[in-house]
N, C-alpha and C positions, 0 to 999 in steps of 0.2 A: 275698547281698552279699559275704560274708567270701569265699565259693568262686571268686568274680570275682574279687577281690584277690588272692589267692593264683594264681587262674591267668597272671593280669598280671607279678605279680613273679617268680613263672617264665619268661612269656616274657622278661623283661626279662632275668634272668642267663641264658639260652639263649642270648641273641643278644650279650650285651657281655660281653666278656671279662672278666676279675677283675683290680682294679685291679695286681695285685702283677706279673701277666702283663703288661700293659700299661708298665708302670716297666722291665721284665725286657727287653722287645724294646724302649724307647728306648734303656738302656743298653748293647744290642749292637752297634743304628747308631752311638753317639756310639764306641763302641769301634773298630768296621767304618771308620769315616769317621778317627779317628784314626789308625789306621794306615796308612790306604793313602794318606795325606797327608803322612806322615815323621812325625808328632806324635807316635805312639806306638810303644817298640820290641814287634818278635815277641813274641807270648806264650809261644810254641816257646822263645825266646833267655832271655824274663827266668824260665822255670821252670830252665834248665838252669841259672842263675844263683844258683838260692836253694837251697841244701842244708839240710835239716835231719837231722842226727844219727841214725840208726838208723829213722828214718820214711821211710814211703812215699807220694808224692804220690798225692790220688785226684782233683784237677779245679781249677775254677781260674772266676770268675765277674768282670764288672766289675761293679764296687758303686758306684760316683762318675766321675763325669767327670775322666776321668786316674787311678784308682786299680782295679789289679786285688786280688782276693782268692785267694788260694791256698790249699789245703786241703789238711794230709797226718796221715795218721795212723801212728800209732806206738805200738802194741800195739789197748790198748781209749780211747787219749786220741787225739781231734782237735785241731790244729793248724791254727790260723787265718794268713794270713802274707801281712799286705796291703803293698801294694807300688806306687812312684809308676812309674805306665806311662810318662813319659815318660824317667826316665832308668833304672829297676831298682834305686832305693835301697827299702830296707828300712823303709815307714811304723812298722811297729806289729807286737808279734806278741799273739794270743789265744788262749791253752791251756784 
């Protein structure tokens, strides 16, 4: 009985994705769909926009409807550097 169980719950993560994946691909249509709507500027425009001192940027994720996340590191410390998509102000920084 337990081996039935076990093979169920296998097939069950085999076939549905993991919840984090699932949040991951809505946040890139909400991001996808705000921009080609005017609502959100370039992610190209708002990275050239944000400097941080002696770091180098390594990527950039939507985390909320209207806010990206920007990631740059600068030696052995990551730099978190969230930012409102609709106009490129500066929410919040995360060291």
């Amino acid at each position: 009985m337990r081996f039935l169980s076990f093979i169920a719950i296998a097939a069950l993560a085999a076939v549905a994705p993991p919840a984090e994946a699932q949040r991951s691909e809505r946040e890139q249509d909400r991001a996808l769909h705000g921009l080609r709507h005017g609502d959100y500027l370039p992610l190209d425009l708002i990275i050239a926009r944000v400097r941080i001192a002696g770091a180098s940027f390594i990527g950039a994720e939507h985390v909320a409807p209207g806010v990206y996340r920007l990631k740059y590191m600068r030696g052995p410390e990551v730099i978190w550097i969230d930012v409102d998509a609709h106009t490129g102000r500066i929410l919040g920084r995360v060291r």
